[in-house]
C-alpha positions in Angstrom: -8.4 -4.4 13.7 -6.0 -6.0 11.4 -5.9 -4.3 7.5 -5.4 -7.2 5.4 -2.8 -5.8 3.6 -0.2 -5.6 5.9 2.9 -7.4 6.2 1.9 -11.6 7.0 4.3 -11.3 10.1 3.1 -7.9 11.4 -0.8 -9.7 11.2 1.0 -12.6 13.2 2.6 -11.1 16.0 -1.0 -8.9 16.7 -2.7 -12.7 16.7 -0.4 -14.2 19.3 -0.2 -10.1 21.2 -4.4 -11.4 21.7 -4.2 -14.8 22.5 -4.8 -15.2 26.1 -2.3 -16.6 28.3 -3.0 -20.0 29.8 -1.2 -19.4 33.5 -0.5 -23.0 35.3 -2.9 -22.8 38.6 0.3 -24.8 40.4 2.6 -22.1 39.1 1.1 -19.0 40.2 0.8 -20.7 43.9 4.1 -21.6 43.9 4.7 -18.0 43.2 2.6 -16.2 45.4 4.1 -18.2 48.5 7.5 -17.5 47.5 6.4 -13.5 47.5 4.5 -14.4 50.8 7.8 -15.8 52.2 9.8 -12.9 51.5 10.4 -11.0 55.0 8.5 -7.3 54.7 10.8 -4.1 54.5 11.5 -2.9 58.0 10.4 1.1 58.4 12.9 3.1 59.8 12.2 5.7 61.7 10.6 9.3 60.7 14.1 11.1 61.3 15.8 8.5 59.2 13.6 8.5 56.6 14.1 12.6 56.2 17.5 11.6 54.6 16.5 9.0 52.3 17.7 10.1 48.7 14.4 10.9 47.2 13.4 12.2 43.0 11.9 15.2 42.4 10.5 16.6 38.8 10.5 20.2 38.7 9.6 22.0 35.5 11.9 24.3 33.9 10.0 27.4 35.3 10.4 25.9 38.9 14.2 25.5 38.1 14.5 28.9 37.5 12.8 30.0 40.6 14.7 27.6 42.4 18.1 29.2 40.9 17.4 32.4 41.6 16.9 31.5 45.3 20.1 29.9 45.6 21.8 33.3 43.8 20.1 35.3 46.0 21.0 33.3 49.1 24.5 33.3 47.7 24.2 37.4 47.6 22.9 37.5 51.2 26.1 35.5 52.5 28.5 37.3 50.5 27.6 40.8 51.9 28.0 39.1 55.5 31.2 37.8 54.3 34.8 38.3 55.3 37.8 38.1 53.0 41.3 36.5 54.4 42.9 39.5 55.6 39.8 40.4 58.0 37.9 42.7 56.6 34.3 42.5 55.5 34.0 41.5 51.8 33.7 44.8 49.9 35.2 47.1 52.2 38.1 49.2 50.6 42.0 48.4 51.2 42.3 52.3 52.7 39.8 51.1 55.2 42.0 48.7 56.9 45.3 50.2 56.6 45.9 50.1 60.2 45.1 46.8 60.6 47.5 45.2 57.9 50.1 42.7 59.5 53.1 43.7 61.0 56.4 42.9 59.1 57.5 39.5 59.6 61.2 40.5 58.8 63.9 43.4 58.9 65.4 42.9 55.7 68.5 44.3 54.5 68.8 45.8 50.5 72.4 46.7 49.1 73.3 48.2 46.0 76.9 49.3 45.0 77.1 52.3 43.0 80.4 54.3 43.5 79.8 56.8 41.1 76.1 57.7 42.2 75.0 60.6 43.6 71.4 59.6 45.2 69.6 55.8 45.4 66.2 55.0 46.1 64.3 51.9 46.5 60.8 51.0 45.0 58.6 48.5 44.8 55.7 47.5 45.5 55.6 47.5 49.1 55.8 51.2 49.1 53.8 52.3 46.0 56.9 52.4 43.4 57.8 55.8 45.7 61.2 57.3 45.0 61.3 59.2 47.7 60.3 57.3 50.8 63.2 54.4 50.9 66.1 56.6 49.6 69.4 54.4 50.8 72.3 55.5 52.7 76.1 55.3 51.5 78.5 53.5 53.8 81.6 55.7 53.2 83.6 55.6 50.5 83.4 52.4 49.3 80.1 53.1 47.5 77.9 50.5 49.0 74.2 52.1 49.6 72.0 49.8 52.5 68.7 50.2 54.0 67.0 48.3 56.0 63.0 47.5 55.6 60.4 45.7 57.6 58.2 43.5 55.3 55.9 41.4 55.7 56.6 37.9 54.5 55.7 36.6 51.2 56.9 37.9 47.4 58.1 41.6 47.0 59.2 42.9 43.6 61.6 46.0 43.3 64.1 47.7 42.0 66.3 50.9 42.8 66.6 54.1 41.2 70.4 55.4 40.8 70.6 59.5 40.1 67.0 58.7 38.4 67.7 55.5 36.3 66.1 52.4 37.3 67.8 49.4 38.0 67.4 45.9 39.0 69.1 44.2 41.6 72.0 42.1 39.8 72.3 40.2 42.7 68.6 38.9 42.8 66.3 36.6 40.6 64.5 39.2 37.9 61.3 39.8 37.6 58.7 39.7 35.0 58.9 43.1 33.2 56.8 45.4 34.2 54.1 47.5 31.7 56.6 50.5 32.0 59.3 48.4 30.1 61.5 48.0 33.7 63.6 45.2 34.8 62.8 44.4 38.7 63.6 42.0 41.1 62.1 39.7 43.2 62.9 39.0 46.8 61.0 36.3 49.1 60.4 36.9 52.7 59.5 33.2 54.4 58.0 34.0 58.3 61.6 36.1 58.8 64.1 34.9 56.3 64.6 36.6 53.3 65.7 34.6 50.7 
């Protein structure tokens, strides 16, 4: 139905849109044998066809559901799973105390302090712990040593002179610590310290 007053064109173009199409008998033969001619799709076989990329249209409800079963699957593995240092995910540190790694290195801390009456080592390979690394003096000369085994990778300390803490001036320093502290870093690479 055409309302008179539209637009002129807008009444054309609906004219031609219901003028029928004249199709050339020759033409539509020559293009029926060219489809004809065209060799058919091979099928592949069942167990190929299973991983053929294929569309689905989910509504947003069967998203959901379908996201919630992946989080859920996600949960179920994570309470089987096992964190890098062998334990089961979740399980606490205290747990597996005896099974930590044995030290890769013996490494050696000095500190010279002539005047000092006691030095201690911390950090945090022994809990920031005053009392279980105290160091020894080698005579006179004021030199205090011990000897640790860690573990390789980075250790942060520092040593504690007649109660004052102290960094090691013979070390890179460390970012300062939430008690206001300067430490130091050392690096122990499968052996070497460094």
């Amino acid at each position: 139905m055409i309302d008179s007053e539209q637009h002129p064109y807008v009444e054309w173009i609906a004219r031609e849109a219901r003028r029928p199409v004249a199709i050339d008998p020759d033409a539509r033969a020559r293009l029926m044998a060219a489809v004809r001619a065209e060799p058919r799709p091979r099928r592949r076989p069942g167990w190929q066809r299973m991983f053929e990329p294929r569309a689905f249209n989910v509504s947003p409800l069967g998203s959901a559901l379908l996201a919630a079963g992946l989080v859920g699957i996600g949960v179920l593995a994570g309470a089987f799973a096992f964190d890098r240092d062998g334990r089961q995910a979740g399980q606490p540190p205290a747990a597996v105390a005896s099974r930590l790694p044995v030290s890769d290195s013996l490494t050696k801390f000095v500190f010279i302090a002539p005047q000092a009456g006691s030095v201690a080592l911390v950090g945090d390979f022994n809990g920031w712990d005053a009392t279980k690394n105290p160091l020894r003096r080698s005579g006179d000369s004021g030199l205090w040593t011990v000897q640790l085994p860690l573990s390789a990778g980075r250790h942060v300390y520092a040593f504690v002179v007649d109660g004052a803490w102290n960094r090691d001036p013979a070390a890179p320093v460390a970012p300062e610590d939430a008690f206001g502290h300067a430490n130091s870093v050392r690096i122990i690479a499968r052996g070497v310290a460094l």
